[in-house]
DSSP file (Angstrom, degrees, kcal/mol; ACC not computed):
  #  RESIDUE AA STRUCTURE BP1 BP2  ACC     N-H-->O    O-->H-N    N-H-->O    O-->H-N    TCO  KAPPA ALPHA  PHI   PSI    X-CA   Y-CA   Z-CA
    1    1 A X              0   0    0      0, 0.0     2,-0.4     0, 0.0    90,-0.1   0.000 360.0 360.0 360.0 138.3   -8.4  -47.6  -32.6
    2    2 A X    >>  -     0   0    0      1,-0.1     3,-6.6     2,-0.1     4,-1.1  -0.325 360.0-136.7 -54.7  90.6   -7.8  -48.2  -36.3
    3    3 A X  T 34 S+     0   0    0     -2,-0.4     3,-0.3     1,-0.3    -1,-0.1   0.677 104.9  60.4 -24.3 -42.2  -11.4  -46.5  -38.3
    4    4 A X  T 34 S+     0   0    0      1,-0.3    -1,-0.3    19,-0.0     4,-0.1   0.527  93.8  60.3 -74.4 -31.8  -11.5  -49.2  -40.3
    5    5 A X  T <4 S+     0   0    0     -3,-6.6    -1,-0.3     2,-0.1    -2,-0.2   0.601  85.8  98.6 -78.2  -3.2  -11.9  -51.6  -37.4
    6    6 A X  S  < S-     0   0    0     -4,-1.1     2,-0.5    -3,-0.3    -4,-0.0  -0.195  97.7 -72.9 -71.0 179.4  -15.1  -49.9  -36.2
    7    7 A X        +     0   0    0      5,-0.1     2,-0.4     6,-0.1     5,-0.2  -0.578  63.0 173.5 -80.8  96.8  -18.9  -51.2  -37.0
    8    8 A X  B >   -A   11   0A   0      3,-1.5     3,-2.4    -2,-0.5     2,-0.7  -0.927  39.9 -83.3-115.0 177.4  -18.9  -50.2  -40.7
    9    9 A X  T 3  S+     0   0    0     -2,-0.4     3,-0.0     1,-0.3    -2,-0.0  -0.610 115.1  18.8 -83.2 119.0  -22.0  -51.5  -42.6
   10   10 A X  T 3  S+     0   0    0     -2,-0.7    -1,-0.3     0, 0.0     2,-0.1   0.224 113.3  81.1 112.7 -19.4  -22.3  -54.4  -43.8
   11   11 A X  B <   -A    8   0A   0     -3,-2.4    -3,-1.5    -5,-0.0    14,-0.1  -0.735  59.6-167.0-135.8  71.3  -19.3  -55.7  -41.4
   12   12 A X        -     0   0    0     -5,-0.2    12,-0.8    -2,-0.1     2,-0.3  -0.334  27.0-104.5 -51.1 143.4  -20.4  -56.3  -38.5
   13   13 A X  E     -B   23   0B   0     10,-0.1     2,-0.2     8,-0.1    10,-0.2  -0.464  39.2-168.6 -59.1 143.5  -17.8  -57.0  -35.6
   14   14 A X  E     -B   22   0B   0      8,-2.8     8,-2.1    -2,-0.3     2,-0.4  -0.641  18.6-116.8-114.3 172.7  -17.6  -60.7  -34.7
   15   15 A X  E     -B   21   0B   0     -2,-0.2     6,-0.1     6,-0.2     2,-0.1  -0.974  20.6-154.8-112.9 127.7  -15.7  -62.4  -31.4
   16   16 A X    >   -     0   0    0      4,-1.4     3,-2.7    -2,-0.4     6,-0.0  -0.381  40.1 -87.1 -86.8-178.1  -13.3  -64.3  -32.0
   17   17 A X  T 3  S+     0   0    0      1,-0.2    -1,-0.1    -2,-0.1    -2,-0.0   0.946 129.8  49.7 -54.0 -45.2  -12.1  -67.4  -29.2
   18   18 A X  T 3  S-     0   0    0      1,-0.1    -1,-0.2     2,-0.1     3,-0.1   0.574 118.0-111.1 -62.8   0.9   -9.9  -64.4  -27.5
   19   19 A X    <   +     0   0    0     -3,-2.7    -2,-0.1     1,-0.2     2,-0.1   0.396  68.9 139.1 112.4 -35.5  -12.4  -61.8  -27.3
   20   20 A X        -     0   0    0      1,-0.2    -4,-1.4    -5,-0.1    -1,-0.2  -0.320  56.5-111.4 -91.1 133.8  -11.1  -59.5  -29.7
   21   21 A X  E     -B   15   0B   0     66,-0.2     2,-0.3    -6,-0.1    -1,-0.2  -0.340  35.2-176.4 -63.7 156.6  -12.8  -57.6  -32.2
   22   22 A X  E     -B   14   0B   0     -8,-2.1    -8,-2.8   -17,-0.1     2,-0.4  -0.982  16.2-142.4-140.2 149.9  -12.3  -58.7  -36.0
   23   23 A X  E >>  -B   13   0B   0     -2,-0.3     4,-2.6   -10,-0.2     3,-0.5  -0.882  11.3-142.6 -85.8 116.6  -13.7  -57.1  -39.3
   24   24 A X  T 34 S+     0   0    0    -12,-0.8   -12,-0.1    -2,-0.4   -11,-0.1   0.416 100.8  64.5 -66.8  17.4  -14.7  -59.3  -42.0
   25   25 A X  T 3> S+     0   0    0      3,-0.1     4,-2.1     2,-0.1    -1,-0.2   0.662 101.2  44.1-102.8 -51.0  -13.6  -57.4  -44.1
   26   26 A X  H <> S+     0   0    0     -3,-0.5     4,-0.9     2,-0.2     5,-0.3   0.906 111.5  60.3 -63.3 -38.6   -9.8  -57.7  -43.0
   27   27 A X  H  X S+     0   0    0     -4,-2.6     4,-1.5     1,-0.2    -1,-0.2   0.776 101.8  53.5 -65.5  -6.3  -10.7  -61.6  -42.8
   28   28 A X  H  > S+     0   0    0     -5,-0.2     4,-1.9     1,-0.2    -1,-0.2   0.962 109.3  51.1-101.7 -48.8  -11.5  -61.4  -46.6
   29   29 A X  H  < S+     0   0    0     -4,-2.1    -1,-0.2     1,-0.2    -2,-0.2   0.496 108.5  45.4 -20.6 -25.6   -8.1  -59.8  -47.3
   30   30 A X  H >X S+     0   0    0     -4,-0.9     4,-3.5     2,-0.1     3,-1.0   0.687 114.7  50.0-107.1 -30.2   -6.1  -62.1  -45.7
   31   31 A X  H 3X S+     0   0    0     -4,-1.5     4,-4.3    -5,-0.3    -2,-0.2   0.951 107.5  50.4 -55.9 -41.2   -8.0  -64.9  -47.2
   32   32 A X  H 3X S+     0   0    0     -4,-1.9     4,-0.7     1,-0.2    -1,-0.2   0.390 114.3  44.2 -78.8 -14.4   -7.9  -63.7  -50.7
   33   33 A X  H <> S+     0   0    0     -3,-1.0     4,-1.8    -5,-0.2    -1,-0.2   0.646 118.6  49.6-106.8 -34.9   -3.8  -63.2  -50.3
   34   34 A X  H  X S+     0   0    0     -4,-3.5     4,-5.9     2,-0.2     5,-0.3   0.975 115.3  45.2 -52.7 -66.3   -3.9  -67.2  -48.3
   35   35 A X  H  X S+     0   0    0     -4,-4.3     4,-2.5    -5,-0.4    -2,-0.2   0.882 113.0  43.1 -48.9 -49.2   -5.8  -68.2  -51.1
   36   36 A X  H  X S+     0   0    0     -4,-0.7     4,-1.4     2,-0.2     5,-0.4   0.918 119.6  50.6 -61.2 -47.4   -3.5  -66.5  -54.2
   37   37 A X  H  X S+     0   0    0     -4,-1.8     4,-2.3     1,-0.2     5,-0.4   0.963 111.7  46.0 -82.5 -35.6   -0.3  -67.9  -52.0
   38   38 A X  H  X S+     0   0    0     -4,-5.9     4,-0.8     1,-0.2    -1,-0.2   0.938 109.0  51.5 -56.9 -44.4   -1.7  -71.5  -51.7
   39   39 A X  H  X S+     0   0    0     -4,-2.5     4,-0.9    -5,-0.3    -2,-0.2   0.712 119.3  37.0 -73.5 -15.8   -2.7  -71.9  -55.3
   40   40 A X  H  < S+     0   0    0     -4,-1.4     4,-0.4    -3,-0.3     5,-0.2   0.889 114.5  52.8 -95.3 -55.5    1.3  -70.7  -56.6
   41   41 A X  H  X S+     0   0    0     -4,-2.3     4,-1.6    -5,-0.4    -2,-0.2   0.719 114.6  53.5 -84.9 -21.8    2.9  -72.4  -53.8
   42   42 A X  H  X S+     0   0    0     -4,-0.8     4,-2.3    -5,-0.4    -1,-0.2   0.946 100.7  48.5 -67.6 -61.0    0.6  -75.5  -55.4
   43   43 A X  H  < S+     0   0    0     -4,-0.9    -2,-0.2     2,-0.2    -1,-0.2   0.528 106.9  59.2 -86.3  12.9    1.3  -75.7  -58.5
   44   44 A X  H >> S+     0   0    0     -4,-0.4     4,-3.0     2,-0.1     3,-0.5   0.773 110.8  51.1 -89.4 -45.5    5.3  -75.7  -57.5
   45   45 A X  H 3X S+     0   0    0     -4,-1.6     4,-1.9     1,-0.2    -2,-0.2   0.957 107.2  45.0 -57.9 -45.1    4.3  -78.6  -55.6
   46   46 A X  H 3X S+     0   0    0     -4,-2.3     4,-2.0     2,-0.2    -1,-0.2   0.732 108.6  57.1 -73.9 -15.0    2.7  -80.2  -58.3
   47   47 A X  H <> S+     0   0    0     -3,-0.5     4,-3.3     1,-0.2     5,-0.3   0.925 112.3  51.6 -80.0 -42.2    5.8  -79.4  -60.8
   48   48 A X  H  X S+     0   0    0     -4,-3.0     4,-2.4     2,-0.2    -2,-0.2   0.851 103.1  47.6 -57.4 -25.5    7.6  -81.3  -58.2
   49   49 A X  H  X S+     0   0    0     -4,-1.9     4,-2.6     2,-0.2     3,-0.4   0.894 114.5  54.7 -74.3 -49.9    5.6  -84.5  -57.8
   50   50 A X  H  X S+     0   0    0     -4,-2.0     4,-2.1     1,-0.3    -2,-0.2   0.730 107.1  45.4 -45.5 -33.4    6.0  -84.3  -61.6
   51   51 A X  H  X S+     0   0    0     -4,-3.3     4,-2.8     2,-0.2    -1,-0.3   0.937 108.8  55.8 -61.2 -53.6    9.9  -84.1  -61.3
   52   52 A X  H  < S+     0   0    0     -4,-2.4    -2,-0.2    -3,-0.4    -1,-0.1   0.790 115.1  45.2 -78.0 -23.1    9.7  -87.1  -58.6
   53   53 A X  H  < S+     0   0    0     -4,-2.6    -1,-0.2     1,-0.1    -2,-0.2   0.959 122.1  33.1 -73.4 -48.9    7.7  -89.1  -61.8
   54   54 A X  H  < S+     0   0    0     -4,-2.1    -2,-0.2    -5,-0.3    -3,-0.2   0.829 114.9  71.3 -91.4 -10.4    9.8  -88.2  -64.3
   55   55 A X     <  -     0   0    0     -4,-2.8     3,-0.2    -5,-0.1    -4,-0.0  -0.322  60.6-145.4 -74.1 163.2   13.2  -88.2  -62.3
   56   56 A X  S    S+     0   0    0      1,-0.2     2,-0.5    -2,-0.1     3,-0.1   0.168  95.0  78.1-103.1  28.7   15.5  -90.9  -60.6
   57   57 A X     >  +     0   0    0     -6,-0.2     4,-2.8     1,-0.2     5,-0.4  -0.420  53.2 144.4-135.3  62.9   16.2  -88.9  -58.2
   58   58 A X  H  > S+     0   0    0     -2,-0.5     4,-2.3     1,-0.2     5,-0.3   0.925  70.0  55.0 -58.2 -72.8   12.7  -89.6  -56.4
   59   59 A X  H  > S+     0   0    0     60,-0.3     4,-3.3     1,-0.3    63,-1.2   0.808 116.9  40.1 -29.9 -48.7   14.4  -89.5  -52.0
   60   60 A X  H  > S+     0   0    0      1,-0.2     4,-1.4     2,-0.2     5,-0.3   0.999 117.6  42.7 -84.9 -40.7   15.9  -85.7  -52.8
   61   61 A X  H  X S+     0   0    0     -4,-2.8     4,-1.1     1,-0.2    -1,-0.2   0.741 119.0  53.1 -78.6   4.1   12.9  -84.1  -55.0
   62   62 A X  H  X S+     0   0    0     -4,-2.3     4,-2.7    -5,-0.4    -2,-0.2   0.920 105.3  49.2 -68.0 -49.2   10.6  -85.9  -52.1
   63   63 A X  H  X S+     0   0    0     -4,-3.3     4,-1.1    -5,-0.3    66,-0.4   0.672 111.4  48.4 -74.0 -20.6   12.4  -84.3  -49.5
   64   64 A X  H >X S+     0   0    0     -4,-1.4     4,-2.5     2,-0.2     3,-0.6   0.888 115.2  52.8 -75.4 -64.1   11.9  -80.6  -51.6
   65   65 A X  H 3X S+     0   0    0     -4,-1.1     4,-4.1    -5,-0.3     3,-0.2   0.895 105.6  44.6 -13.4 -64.1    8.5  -81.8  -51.7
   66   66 A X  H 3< S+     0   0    0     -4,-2.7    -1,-0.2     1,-0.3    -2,-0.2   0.811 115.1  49.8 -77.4 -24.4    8.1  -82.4  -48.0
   67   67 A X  H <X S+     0   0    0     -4,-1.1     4,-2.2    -3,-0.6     3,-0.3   0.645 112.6  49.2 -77.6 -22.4   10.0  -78.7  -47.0
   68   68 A X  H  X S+     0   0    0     -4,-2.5     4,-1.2    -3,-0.2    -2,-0.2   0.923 110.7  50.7 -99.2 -45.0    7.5  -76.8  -49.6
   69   69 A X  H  X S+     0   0    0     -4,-4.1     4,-0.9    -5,-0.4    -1,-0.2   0.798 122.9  34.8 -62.6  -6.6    4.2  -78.8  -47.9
   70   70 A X  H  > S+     0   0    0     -3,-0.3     4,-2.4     2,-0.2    -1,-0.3   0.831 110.4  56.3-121.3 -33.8    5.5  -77.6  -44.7
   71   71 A X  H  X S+     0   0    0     -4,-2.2     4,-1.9     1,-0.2     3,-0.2   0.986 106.9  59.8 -33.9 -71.9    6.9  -74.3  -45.9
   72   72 A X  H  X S+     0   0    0     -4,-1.2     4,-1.6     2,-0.2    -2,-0.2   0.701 102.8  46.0  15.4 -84.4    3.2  -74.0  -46.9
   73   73 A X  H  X S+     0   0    0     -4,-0.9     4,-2.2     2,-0.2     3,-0.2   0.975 108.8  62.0 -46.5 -61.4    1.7  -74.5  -43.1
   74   74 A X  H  < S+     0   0    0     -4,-2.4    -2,-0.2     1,-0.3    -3,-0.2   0.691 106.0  40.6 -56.3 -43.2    4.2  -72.0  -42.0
   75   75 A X  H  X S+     0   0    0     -4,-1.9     4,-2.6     1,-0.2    -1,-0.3   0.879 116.4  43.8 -65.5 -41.8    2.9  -69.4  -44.0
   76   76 A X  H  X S+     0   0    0     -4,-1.6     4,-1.5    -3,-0.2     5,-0.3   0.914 118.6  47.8 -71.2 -48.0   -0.6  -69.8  -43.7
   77   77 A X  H >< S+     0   0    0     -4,-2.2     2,-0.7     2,-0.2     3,-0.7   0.193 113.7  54.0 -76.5-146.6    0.0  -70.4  -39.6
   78   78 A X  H >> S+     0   0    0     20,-0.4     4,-5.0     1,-0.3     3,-0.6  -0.150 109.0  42.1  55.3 -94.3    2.3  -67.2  -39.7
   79   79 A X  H 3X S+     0   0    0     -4,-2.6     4,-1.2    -2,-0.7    -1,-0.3   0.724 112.4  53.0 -63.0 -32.5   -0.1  -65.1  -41.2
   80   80 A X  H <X S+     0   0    0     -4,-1.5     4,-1.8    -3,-0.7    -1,-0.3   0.709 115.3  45.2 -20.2 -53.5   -3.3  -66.3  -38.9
   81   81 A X  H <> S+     0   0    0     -3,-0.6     4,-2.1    -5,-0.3    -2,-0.2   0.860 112.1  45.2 -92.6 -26.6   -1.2  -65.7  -35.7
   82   82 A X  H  X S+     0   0    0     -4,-5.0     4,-3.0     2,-0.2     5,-0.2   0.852 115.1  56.7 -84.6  -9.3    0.4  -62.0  -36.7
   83   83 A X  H  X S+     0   0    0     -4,-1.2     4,-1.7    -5,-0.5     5,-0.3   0.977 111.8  38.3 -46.4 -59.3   -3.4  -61.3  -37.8
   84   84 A X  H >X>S+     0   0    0     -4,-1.8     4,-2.2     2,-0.3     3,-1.1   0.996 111.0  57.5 -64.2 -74.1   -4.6  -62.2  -34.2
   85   85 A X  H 3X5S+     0   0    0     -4,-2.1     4,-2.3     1,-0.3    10,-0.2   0.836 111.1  45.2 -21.2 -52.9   -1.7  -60.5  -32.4
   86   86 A X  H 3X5S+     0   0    0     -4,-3.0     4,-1.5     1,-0.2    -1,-0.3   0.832 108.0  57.5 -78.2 -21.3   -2.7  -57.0  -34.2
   87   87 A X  H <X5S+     0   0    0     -4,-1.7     4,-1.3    -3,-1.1     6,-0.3   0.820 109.9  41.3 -57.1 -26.9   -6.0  -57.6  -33.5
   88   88 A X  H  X>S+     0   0    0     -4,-2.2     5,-2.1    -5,-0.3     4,-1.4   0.895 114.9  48.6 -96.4 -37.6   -5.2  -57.8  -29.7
   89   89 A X  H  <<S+     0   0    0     -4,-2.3    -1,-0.2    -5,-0.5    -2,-0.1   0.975 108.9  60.0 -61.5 -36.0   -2.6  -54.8  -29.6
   90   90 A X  H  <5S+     0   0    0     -4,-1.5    -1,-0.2     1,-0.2    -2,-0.2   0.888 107.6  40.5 -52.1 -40.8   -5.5  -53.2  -31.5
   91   91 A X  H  <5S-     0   0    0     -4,-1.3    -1,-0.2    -3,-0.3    -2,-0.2   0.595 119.7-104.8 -96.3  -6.2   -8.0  -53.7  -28.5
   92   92 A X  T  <5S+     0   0    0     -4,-1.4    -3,-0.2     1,-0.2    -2,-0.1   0.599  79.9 135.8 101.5  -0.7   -5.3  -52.8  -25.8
   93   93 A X  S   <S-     0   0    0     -5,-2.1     2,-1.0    -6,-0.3    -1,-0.2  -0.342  70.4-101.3 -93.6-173.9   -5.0  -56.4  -24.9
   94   94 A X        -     0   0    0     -2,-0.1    -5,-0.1    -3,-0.1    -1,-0.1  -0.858  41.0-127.8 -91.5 102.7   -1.4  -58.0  -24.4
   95   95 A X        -     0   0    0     -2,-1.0     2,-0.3   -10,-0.2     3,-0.1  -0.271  18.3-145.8 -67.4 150.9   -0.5  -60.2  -28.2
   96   96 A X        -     0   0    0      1,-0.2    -1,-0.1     0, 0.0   -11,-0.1  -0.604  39.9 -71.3-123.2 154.9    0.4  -63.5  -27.1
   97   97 A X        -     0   0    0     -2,-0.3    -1,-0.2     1,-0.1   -12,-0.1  -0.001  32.1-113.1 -73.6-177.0    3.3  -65.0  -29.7
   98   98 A X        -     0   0    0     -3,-0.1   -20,-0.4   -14,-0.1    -1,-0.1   0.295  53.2 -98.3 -96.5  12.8    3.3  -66.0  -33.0
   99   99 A X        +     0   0    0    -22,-0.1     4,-0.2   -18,-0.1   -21,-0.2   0.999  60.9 153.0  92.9  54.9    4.2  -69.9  -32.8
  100  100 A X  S >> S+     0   0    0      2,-0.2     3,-2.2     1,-0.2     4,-1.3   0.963  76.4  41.2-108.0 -52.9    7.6  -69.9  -33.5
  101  101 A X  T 34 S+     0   0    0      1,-0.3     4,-0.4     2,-0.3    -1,-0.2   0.364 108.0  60.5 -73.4   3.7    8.1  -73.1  -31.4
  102  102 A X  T 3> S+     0   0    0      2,-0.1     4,-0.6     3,-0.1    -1,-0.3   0.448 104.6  50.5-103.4  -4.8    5.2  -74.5  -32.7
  103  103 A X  H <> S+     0   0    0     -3,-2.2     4,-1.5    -4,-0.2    -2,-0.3   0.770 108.6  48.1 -98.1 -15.8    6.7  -74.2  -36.0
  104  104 A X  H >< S+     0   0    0     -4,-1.3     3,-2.7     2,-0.2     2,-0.5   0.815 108.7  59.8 -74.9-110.3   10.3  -76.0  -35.2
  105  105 A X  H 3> S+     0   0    0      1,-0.4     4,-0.8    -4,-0.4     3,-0.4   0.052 107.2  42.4 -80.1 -41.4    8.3  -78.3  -33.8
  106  106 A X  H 3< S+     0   0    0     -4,-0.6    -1,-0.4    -2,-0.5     4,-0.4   0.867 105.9  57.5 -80.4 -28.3    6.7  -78.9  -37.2
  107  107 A X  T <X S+     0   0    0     -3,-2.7     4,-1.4    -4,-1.5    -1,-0.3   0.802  99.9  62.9 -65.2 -25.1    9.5  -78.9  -39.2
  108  108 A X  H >> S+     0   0    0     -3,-0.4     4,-3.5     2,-0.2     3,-1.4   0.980  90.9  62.4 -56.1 -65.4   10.8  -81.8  -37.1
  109  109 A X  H 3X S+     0   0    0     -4,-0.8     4,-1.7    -3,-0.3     5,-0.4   0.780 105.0  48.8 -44.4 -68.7    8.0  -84.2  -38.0
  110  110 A X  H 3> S+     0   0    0     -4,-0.4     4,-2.3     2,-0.2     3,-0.3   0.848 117.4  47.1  12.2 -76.9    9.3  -83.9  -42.2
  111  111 A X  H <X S+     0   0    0     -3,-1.4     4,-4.9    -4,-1.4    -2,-0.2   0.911 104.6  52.3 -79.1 -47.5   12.9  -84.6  -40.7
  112  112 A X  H  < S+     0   0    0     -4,-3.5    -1,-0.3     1,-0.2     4,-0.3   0.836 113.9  49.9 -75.0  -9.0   12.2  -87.6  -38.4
  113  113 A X  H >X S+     0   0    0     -4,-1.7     4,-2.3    -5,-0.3     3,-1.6   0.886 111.3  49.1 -39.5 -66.3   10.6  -89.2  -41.5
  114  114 A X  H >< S+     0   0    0     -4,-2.3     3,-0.8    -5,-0.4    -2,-0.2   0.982 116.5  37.2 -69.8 -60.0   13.4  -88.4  -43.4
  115  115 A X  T 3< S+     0   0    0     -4,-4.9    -1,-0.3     1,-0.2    -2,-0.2   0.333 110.5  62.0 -86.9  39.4   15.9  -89.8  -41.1
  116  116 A X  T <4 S+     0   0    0     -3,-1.6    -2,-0.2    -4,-0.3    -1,-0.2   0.456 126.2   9.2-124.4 -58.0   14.0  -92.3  -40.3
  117  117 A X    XX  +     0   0    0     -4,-2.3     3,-1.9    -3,-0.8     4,-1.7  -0.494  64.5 177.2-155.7  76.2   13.9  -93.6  -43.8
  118  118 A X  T 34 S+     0   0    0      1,-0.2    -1,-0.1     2,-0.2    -4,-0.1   0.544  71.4  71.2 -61.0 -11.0   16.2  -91.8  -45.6
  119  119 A X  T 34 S+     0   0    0     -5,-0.1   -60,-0.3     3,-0.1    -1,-0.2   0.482 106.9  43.3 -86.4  -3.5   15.6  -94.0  -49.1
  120  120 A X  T <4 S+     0   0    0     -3,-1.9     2,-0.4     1,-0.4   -57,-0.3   0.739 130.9  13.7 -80.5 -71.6   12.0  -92.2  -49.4
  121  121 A X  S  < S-     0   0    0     -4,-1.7     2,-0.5    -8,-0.2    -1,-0.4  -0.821  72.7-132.7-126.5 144.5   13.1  -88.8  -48.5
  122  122 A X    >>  -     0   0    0    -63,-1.2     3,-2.9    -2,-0.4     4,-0.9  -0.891  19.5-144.0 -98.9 106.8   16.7  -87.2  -48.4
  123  123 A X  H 3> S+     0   0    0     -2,-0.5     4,-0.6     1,-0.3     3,-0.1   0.794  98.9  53.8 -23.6 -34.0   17.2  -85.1  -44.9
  124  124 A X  H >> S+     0   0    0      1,-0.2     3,-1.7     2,-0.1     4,-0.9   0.961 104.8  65.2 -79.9 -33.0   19.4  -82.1  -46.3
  125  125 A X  H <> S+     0   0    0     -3,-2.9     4,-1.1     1,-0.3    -1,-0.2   0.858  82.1  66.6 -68.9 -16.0   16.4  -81.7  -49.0
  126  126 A X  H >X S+     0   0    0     -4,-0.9     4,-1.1     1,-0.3     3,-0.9   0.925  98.7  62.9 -66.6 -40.1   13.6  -80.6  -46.8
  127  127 A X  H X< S+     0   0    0     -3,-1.7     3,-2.0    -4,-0.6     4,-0.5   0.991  96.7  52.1 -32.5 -78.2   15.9  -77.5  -46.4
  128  128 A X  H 3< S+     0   0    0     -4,-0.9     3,-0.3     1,-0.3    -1,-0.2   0.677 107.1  54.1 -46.3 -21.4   15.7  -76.6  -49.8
  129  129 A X  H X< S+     0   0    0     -4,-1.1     3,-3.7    -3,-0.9     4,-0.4   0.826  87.8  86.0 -71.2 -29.4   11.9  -76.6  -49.8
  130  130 A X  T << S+     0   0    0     -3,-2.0     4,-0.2    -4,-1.1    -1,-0.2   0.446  76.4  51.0 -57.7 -33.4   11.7  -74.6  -47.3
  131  131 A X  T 3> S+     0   0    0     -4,-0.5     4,-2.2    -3,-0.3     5,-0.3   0.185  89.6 101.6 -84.2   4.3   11.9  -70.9  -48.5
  132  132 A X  H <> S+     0   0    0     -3,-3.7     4,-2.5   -65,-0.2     5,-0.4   0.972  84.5  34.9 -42.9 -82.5    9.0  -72.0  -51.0
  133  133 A X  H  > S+     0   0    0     -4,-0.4     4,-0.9     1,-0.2    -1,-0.2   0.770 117.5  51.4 -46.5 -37.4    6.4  -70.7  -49.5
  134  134 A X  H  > S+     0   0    0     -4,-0.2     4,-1.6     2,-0.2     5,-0.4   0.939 115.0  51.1 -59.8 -56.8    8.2  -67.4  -48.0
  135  135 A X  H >X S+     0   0    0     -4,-2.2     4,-2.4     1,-0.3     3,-0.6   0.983 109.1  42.2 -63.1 -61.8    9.3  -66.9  -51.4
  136  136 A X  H 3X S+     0   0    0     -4,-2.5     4,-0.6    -5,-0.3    -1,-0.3   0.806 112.7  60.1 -52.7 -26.9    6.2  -67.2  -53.1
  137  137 A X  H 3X S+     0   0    0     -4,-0.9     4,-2.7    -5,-0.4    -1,-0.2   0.966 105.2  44.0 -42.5 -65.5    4.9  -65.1  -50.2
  138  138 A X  H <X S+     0   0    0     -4,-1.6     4,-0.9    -3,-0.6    -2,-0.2   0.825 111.3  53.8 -66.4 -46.5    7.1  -61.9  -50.8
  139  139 A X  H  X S+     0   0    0     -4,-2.4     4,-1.5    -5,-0.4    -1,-0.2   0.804 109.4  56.3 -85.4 -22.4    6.5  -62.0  -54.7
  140  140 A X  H  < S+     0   0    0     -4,-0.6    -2,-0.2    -5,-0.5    -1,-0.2   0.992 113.0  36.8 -50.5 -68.4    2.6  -62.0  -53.6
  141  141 A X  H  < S+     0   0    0     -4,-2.7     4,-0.4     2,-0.2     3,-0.2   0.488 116.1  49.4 -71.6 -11.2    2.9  -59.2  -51.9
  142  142 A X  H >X S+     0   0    0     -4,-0.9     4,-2.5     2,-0.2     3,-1.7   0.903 111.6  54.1 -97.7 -73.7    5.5  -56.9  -54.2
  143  143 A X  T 3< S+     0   0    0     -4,-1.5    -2,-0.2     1,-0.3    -1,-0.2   0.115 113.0  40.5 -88.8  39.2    3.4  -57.8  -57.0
  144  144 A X  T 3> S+     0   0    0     -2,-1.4     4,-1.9    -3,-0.2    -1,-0.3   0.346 114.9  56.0-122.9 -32.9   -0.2  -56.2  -54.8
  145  145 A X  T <4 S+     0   0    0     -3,-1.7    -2,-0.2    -4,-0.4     4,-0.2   0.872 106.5  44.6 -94.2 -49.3    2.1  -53.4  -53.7
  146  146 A X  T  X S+     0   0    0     -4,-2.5     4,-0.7     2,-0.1    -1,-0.2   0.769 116.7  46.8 -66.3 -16.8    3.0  -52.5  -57.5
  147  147 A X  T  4>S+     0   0    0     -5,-0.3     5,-1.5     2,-0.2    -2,-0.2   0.622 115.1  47.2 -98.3 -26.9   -1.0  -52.7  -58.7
  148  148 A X  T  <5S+     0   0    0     -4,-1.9    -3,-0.2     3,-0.2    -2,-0.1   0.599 108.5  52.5 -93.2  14.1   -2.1  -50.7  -55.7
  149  149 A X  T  45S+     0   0    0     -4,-0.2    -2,-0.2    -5,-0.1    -1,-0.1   0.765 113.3  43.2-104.7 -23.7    0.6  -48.3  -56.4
  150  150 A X  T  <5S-     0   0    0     -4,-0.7    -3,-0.1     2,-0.1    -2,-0.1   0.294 111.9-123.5 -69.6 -11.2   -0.9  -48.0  -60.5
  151  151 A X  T   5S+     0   0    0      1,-0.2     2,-0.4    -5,-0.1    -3,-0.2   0.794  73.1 127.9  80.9   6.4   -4.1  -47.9  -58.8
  152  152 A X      < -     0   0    0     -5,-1.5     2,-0.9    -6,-0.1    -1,-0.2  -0.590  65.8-122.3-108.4 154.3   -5.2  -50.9  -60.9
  153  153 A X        +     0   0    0     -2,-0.4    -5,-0.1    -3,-0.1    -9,-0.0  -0.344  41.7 174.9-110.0  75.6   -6.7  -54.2  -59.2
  154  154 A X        -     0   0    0     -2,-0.9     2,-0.2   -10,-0.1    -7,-0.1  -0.108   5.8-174.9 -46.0 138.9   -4.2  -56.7  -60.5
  155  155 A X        -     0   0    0      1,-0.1   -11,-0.1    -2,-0.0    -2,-0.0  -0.842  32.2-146.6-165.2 149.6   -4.9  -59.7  -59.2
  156  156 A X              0   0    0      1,-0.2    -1,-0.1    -2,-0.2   -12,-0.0   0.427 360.0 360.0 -92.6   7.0   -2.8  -63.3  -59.5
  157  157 A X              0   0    0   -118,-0.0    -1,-0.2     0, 0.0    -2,-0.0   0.688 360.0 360.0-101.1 360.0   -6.3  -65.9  -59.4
């Protein structure tokens, strides 16, 4: 078992619904990386409602819209469930998946909107939102990986 998961002081282990130990200490990492990737992946959303005011082209920069809120989920549900997985490999237990059909599933909801009423939101666009959040993800994590590699505590908040 991982040292760093043990009883250190000041962090106690908690139980989570599976059983499994967790450190708060990891939980404050992954927030602090949730949090930095929601506030970026936020204010792309918000330059996009501002393109859907000041553009005519409301249906396709809706539909970017509606793929980055959902990109969005993914990540944050993503990162929640490969947390929990290593927690359970960690304890010996058997990791249960990461939700991959509970994310097609979400991405559906977006699309039957969209074709549904395709003069709000244009179907093909929801695509293009869709590597928002992954993108913004990756550039999170490259730009923590270059400040712990200067040894400095860079940080994007």
């Amino acid at each position: 078992m991982d040292p760093r998961l043990v009883n250190l002081p000041g962090f106690p282990l908690v139980r989570r619904e599976e059983g499994v130990p967790l450190n708060q200490y990891i939980d404050a990492q992954l927030r602090k990386r949730i949090r930095t990737i929601t506030l970026w992946v936020g204010f792309l959303l918000f330059t996009l409602l501002i393109l859907w005011l000041l553009l005519p082209y409301k249906p396709f920069v809706a539909g970017i819209f509606a793929g980055g809120l959902v990109s969005l989920h993914h990540v944050i549900h993503i990162a929640h469930r490969l947390k929990r997985a290593g927690e359970m490999v960690l304890a010996g237990a058997t990791p249960r998946g990461t939700g991959m059909v509970y994310r097609i599933l979400s991405l559906m909801v977006p699309l039957l909107i969209a074709l549904r009423h395709p003069e709000w939101i244009h179907p093909w666009s929801i695509f293009l939102g869709l590597p928002i959040g992954y993108a913004v993800a990756i550039a999170v994590e490259i730009f923590q990986l270059r400040a712990d590699r200067k040894g400095g505590k860079a940080d994007w908040n």
